[in-house]
C-alpha positions in Angstrom: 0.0 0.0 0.0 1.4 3.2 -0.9 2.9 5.8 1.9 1.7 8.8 2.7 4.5 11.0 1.1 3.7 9.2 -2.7 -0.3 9.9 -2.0 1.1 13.6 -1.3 3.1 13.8 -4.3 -0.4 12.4 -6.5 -2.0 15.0 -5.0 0.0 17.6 -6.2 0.3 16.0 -9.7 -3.3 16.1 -10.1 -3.8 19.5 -8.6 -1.1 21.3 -11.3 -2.6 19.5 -13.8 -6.1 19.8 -13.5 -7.2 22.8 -11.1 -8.5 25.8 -12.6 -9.5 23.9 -15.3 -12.9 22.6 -16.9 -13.7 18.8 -17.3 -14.2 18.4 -21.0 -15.6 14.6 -20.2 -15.6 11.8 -17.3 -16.1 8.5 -17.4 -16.6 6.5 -14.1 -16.1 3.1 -14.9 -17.6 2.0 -11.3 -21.5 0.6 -11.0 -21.9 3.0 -8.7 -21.5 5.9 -10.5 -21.8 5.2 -14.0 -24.0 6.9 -15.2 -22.3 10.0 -13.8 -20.8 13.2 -15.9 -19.0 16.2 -14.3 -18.6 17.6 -17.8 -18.4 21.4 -17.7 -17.7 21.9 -13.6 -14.2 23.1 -13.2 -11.9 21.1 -10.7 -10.7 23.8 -8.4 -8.0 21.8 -6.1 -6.6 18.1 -5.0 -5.4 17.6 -1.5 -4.0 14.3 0.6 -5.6 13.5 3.5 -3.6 11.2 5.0 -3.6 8.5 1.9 -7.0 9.0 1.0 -7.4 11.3 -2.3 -9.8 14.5 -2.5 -10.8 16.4 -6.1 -13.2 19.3 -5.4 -15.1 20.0 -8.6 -17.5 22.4 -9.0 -19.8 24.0 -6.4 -20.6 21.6 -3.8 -18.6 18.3 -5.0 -16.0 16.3 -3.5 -14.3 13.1 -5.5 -12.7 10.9 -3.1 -10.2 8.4 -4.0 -7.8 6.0 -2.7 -5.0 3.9 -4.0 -5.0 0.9 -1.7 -2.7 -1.3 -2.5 -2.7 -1.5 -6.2 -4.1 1.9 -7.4 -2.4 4.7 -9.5 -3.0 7.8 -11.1 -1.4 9.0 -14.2 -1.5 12.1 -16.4 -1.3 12.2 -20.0 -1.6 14.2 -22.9 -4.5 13.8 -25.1 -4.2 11.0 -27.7 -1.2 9.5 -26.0 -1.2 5.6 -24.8 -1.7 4.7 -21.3 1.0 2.8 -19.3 -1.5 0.5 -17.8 -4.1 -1.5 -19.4 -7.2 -0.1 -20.3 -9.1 -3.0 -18.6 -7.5 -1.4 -15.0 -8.8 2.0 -15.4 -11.9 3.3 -12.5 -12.1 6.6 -13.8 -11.0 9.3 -16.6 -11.2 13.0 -16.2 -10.4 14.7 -19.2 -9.9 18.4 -19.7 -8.5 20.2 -22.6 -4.9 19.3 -21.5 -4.9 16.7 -19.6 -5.9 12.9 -19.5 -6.1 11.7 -15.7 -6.7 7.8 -15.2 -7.1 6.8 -11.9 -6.3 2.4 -12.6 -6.8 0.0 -9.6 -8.4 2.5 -7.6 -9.5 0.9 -3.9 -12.1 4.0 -3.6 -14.6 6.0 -6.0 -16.8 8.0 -4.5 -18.2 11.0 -4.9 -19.6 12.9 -1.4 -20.9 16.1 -0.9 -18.1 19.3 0.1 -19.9 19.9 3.4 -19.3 16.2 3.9 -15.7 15.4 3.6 -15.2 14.4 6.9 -17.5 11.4 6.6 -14.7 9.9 4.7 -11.6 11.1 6.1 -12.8 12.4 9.7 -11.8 9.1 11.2 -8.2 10.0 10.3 -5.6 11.3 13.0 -3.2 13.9 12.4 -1.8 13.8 9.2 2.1 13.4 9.4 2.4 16.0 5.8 -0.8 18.1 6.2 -1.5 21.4 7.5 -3.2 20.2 10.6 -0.7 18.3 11.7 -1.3 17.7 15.5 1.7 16.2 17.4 0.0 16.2 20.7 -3.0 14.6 19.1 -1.1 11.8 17.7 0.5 11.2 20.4 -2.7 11.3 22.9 -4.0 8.6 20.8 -1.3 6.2 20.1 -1.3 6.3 24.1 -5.0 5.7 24.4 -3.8 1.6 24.0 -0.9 1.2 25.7 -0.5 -2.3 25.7 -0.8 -2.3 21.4 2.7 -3.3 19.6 4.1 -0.1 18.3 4.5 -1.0 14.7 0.7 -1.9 14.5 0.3 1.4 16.7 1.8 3.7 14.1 0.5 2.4 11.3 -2.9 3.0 12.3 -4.3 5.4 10.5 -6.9 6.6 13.1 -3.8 7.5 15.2 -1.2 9.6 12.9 -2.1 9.5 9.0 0.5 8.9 6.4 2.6 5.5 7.4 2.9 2.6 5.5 4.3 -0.6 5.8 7.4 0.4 4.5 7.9 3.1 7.2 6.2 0.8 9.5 9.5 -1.2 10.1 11.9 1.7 9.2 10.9 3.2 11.8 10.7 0.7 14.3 14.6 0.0 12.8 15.7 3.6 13.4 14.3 3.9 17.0 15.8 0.9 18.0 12.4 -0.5 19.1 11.0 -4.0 18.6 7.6 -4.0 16.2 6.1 -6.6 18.9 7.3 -3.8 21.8 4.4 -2.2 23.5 3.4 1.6 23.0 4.0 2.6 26.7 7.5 0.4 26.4 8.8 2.5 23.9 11.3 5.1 25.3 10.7 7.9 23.5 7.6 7.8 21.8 7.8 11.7 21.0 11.2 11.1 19.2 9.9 8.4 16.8 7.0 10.2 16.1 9.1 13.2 15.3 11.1 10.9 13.1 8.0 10.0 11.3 6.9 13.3 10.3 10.8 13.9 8.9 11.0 10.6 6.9 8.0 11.3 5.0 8.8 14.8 5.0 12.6 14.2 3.3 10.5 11.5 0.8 7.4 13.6 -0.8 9.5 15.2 -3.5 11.0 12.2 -5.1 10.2 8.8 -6.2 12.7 7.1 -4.7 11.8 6.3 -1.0 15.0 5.8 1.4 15.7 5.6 5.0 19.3 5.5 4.6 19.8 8.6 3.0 21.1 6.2 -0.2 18.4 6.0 -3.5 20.2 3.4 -5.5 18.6 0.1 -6.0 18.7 -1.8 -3.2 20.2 0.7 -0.5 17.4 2.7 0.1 16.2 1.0 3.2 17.5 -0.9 6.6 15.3 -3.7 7.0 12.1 -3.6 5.1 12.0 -6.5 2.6 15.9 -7.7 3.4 14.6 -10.2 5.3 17.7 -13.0 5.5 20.5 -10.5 4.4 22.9 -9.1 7.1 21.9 -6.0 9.2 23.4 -2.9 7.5 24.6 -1.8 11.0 25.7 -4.8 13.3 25.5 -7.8 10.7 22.6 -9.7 12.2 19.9 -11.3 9.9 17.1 -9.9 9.2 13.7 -11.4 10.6 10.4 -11.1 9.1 7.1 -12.1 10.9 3.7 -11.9 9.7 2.5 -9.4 12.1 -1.0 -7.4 13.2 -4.8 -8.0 14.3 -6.4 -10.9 12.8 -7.3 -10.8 8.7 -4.6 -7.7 8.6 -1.2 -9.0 9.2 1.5 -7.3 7.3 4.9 -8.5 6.5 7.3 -7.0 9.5 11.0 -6.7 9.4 13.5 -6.1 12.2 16.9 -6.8 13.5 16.8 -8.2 16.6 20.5 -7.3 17.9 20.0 -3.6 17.1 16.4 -3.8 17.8 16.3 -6.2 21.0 12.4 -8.1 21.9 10.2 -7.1 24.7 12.4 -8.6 27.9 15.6 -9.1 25.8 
């Protein structure tokens, strides 16, 4: 599922690209909304909320969509072929510039602008938005103490933006266990901090890295090396399925620099 800092960057892609400008044709290729056409209503912005996705277009409008774990969206100039298959694509907004194909998409809906925060109001502070709320996020990762701090942060009820990628990154950079419990963790601020400037240091570029390296395969400390040696100490990398029942997620650690609960 894609990070926060890549939904930012869509964001801003689509909003360049399309604000201030008038739909010339749309084509919602969901039952839901099928029979919909925002022809003629100008898009006037696209933020990130967290990873969720919101187009205002005309008056009273909101699109919102989200990537989940397979979904893209690409710009391209009329008339030229898409990258993805055509069998893939949810939705097409077209204005006289632009081409923007939203393929995969997890989410198509379209609520009313006075009720945005049906959709997105669940979210906690977002780690790359203007209401970010450090206090806030970290009142509520508190509120469950005894919850393992990877599955903590990655919660997007709690602080909006991390991934599993940053998931064990960060757990890797803090020196914390994943399994480790939220009121175990000795400084909860300072990883929380580190959050906000990972994402941060990633929105402008494709290439996400921890490590401050982009070339392929040094970008990151533990997250899918799984079996290869620690970058720091030379220990191997574990991996666990970990997380709540129907929603584990692949984990990676290293569990000399990053010792278990008791260790």
């Amino acid at each position: 599922m894609p990070e926060g800092d890549t939904v930012w960057r869509t964001a801003r892609h689509l909003d360049r690209a399309l604000s201030r400008s008038v739909l010339v044709s749309t084509d919602f290729r969901v039952p839901a909304l099928a029979t919909v056409d925002l022809s003629g209503q100008k898009v006037l912005e696209t933020v990130a909320r967290g990873k969720h996705l919101l187009t205002r277009i005309g008056d009273d409008q909101t699109l919102h969509t989200h990537l989940k774990m397979e979904g893209s969206w690409h710009l391209y100039r009329p008339g030229t072929r898409w990258g993805r298959p055509v069998h893939e694509a949810r939705l097409v907004l077209r204005t006289q510039s632009w081409v923007a194909v939203g393929f995969a998409l997890g989410i198509v809906e379209l609520v009313a602008r006075d009720s945005e925060e049906t959709v997105v109001g669940h979210l906690g502070p977002d780690l790359l938005g203007p209401d970010w709320d450090e206090a806030e996020a970290l009142r509520r990762l508190r509120g469950d103490p005894m919850r393992p701090v990877a599955e903590a942060i990655m919660d997007q009820r709690n602080l909006a933006g991390v991934g599993n990628l940053y998931k064990s990154e960060l757990c890797f950079l803090s020196g914390v266990d994943p399994r480790l419990p939220v009121d175990q963790v000795p400084d909860l601020t300072r990883l929380v901090r580190r959050a906000r400037a990972v994402l941060d240091a990633n929105k402008e570029r494709v290439e996400q890295s921890t490590t401050g390296d982009t070339r392929r395969g040094r970008e990151t400390w533990v997250f899918r090396r799984d079996k290869q040696p620690c970058r720091r100490c030379g220990t191997r990398i574990l991996v666990d399925m970990l997380g709540p029942p129907g929603q584990e997620r692949a984990t990676y650690w290293c569990p000399r620099c990053q010792p278990a609960p008791g260790g």
